[in-house]
C-alpha positions as CSV (number, residue, x, y, z in Angstrom):
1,X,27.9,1.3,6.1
2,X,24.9,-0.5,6.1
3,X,21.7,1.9,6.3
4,X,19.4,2.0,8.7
5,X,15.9,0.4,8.6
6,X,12.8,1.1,10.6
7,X,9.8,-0.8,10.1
8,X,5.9,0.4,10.4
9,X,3.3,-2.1,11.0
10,X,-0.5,-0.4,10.8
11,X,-2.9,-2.5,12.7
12,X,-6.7,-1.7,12.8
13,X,-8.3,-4.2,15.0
14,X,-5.5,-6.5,13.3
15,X,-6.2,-9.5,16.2
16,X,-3.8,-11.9,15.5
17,X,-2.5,-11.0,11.7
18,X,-0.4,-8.0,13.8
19,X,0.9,-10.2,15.8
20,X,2.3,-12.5,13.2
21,X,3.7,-9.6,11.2
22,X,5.4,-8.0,13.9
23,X,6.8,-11.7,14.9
24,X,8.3,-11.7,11.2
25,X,9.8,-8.4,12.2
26,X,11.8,-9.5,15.4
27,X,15.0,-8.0,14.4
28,X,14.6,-5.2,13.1
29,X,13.4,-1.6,15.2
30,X,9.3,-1.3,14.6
31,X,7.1,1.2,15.7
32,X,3.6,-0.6,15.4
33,X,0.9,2.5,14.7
34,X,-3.0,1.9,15.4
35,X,-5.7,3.2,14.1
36,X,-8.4,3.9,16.7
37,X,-8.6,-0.1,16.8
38,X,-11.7,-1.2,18.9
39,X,-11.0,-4.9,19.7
40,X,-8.5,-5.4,22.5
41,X,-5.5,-5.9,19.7
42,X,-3.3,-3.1,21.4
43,X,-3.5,-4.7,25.1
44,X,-2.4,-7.7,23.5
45,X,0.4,-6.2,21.2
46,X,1.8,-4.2,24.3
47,X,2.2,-7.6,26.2
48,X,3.1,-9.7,23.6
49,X,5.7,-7.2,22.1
50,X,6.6,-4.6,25.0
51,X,9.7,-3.7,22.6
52,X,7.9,-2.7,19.8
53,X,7.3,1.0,19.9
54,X,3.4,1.3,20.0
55,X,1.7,5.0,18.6
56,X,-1.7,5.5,18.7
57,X,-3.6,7.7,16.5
58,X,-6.8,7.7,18.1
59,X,-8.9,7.5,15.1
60,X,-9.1,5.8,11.9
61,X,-6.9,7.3,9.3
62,X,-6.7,5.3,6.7
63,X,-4.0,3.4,5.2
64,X,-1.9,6.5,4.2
65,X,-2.5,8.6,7.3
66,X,-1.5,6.1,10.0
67,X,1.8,4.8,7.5
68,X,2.8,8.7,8.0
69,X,2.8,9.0,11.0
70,X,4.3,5.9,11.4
71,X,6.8,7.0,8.6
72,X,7.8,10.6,10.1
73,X,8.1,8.9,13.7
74,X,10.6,6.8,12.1
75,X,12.6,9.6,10.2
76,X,12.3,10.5,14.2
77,X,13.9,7.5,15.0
78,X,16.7,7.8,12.2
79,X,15.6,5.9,9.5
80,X,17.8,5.7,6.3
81,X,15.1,3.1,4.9
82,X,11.6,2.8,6.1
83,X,9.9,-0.5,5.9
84,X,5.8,-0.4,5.3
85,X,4.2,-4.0,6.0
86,X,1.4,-4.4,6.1
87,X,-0.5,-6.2,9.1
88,X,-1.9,-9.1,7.2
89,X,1.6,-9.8,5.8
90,X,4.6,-11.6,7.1
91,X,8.0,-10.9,6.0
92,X,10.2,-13.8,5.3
93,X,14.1,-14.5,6.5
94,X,16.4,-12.0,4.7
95,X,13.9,-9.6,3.8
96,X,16.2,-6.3,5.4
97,X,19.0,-8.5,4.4
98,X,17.9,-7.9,0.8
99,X,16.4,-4.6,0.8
100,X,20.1,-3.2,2.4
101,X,22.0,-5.1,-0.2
102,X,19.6,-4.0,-3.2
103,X,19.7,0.0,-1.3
104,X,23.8,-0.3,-1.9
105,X,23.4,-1.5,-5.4
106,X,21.1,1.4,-6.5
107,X,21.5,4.7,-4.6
108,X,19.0,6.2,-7.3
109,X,16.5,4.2,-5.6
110,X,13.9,6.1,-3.7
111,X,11.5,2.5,-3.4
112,X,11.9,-0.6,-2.9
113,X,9.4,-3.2,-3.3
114,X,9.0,-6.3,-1.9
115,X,8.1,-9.8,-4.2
116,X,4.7,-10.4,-2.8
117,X,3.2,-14.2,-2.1
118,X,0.1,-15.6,-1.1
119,X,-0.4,-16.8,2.9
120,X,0.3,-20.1,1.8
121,X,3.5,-19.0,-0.7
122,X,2.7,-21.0,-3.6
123,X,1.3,-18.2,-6.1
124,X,2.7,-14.7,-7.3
125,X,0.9,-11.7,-6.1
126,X,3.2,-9.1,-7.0
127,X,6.1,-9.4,-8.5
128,X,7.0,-5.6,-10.2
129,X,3.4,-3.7,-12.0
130,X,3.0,-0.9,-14.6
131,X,0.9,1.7,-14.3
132,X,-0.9,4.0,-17.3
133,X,-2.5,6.8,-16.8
134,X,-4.1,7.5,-19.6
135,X,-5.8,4.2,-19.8
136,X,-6.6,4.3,-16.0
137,X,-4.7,0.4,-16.3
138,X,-2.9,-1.0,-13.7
139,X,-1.1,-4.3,-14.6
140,X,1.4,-7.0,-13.6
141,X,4.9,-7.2,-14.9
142,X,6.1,-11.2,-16.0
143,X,7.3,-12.9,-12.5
144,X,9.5,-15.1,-14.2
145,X,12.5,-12.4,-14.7
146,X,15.7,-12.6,-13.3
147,X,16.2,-12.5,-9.1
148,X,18.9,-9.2,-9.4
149,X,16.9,-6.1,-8.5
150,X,15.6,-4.6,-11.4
151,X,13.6,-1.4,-12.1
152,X,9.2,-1.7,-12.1
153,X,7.0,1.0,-12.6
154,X,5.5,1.5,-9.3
155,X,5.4,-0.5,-5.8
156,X,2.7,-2.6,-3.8
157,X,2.1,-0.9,0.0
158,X,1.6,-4.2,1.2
159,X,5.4,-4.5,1.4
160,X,7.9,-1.5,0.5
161,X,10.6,0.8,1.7
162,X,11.4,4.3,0.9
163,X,14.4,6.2,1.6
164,X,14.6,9.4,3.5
165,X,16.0,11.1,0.6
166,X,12.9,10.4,-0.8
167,X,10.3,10.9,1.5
168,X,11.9,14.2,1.9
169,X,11.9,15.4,-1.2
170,X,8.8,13.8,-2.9
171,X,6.7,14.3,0.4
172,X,4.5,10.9,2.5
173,X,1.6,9.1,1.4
174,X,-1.6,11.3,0.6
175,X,-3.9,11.2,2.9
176,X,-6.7,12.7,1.3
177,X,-6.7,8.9,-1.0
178,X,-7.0,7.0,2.6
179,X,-6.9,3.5,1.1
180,X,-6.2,1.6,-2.1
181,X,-4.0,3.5,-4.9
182,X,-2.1,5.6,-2.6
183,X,0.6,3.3,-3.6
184,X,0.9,4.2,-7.2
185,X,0.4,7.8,-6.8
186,X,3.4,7.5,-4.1
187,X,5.6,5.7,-6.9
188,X,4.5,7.8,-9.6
189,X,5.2,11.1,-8.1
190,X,8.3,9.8,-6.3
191,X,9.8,8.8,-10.2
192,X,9.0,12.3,-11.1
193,X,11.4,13.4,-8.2
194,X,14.2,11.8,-10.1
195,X,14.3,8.2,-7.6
196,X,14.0,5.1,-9.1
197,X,11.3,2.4,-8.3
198,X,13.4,-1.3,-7.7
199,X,11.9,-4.7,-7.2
200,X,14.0,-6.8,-5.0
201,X,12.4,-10.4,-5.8
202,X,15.0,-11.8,-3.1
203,X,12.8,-9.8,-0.7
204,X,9.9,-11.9,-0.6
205,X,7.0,-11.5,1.9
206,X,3.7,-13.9,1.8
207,X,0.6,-11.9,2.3
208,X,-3.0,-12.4,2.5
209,X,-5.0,-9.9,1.3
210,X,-7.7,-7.3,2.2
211,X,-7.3,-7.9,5.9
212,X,-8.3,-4.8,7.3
213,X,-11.3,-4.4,4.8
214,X,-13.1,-7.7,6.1
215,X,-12.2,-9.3,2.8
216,X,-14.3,-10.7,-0.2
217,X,-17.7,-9.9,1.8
218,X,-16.5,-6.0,2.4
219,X,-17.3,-3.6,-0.8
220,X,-14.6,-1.1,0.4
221,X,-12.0,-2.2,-2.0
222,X,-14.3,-1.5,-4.7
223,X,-15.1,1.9,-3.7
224,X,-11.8,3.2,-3.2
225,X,-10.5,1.6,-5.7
226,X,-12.8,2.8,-8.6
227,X,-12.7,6.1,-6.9
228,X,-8.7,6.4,-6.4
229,X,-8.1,5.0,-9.9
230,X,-9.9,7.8,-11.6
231,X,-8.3,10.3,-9.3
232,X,-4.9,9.5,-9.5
233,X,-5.1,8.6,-13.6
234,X,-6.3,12.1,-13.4
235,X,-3.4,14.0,-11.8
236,X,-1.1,12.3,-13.7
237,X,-2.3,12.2,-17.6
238,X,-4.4,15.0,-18.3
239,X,-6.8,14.3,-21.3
240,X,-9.6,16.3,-23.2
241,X,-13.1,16.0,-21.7
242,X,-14.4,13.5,-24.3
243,X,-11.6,10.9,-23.5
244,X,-11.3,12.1,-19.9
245,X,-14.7,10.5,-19.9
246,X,-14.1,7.6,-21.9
247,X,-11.3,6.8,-19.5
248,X,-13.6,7.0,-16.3
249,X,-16.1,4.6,-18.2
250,X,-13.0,1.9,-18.8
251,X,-12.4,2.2,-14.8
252,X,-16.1,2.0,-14.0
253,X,-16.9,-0.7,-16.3
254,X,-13.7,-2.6,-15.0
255,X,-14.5,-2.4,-11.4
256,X,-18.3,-3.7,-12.1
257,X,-17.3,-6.7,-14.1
258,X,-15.5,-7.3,-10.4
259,X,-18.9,-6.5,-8.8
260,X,-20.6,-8.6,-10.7
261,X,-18.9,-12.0,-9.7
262,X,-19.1,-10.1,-5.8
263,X,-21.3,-12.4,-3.2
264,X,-23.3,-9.3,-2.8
265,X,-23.6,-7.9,-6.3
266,X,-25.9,-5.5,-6.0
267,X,-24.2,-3.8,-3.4
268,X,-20.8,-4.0,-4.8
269,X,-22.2,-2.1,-8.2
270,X,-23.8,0.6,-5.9
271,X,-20.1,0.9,-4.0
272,X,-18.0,1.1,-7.9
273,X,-20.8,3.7,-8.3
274,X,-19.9,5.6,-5.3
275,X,-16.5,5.7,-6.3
276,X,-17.2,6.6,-9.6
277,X,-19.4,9.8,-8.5
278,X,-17.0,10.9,-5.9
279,X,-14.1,11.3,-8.3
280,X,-16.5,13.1,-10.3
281,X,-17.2,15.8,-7.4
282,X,-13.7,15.8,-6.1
283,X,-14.8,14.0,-2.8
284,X,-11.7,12.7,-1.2
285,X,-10.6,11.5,2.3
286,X,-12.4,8.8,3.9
287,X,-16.1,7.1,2.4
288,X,-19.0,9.1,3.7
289,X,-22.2,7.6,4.9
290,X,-23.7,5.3,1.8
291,X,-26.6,6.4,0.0
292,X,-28.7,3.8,-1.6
């Protein structure tokens, strides 16, 4: 029997990006969640899509909060397999097609990730990563392998599935991350559950990148980024306080070199900074107010 497949588009005053992804999506059951968005994007999702199901949060939760609620209201709904894409993303023909074929294949499989493009579908995004704790490193796998599914050490949340049998047992997003690196920690702990983590290249969606974070101008990336990194490196390779530091400085100094080629440099340091001293203190959930 072919399993069932929900899909959960988060918008945040996604204007037309939602749109599009939930036109890739036509097919296949969505429940569209938003996020306390502020510029007229529901009204317009609501007309354009009246079959989508449509759940408002009422605030801002981040990229792991509104994906769980969108997740458990799918479960709800159920869901064998629940499809995360994200708004700025659009899913190309065959993607379930895939996904259901590659779920049958490998019923150890608790994720399923999705062969990223860019908007225009000429260059690799993501096509399988590796992650290591105890460097803090997170790296891309060679996307010149073989099409068959094959096993990748964790997913991007641009464009996944997880099982129920996995969400279940291994538990949703965390919250407390809000954006950027919930994704590995989700893979990470869901291998340590006993599921598998599967690339399905044949599943192939083109996405363009930091659409709900205003881009290459917004500094948010880099904040939650540095900040999640650390944090998550943290919970899953312990290390004596010398190298525990060592390892923070490798993030740090990583995330500045990317500051440092930032249109607003100075500003971009001061968020890796942030980042940096809120992993320190244990500061979690979404960014306070920045200090200068």
């Amino acid at each position: 029997m072919t399993p069932a497949f929900v899909a959960v588009v988060l918008n945040w005053n996604g204007g037309d990006d939602t749109l599009e992804a939930l036109a890739s999506l036509e097919d296949v059951p969505t429940v569209c969640v938003d996020n306390g968005s502020t510029d007229g994007s529901v009204a317009r999702i609501e007309a354009a899509y009246p079959d989508v199901e449509l759940l408002r949060t009422g605030a801002n939760l981040g990229f792991a909060g509104g994906n769980n609620a969108g997740i458990r209201r799918a479960l709800e709904r159920g869901a064998d397999w629940v499809l995360l894409l994200n708004n700025d993303a659009v899913a190309e023909p065959g993607l379930v097609e895939a996904l259901a074929r590659a779920a049958a294949a490998r019923p150890d499989a608790g994720l399923l990730a999705c062969k990223l493009l860019s908007g225009d579908g000429r260059e690799v995004q993501y096509a399988g990563a590796r992650f290591n704790a105890r460097l803090g490193y997170s790296g891309r796998v060679d996307t010149a392998g073989p099409r068959e599914p094959r096993d990748t050490g964790r997913a991007d949340g641009a464009a996944l599935a997880v099982s129920r049998a996995a969400a279940e047992r291994a538990g949703l997003l965390d919250d407390q991350l809000f954006m950027y690196v919930e994704d590995v920690d989700w893979s990470l702990r869901i291998r340590r559950a006993g599921f598998a983590v599967v690339l399905v290249p044949d599943a192939r969606v083109r996405h363009k990148g930091s659409g709900s974070t205003g881009g290459r101008a917004s500094t948010t990336n880099l904040y939650y980024d540095t900040r999640n990194t650390i944090v998550v490196a943290e919970r899953y390779a312990r290390l004596p306080r010398g190298l525990r530091a060592l390892r923070r400085g490798a993030v740090v100094g990583t995330h500045l070199a990317q500051a440092a080629t930032h249109p607003h440099r100075v500003v971009a340091a001061r968020a890796v900074l942030a980042g940096w001293r809120d992993a320190r203190a244990g500061r979690l959930g979404p960014r306070g107010p920045a200090k200068s």
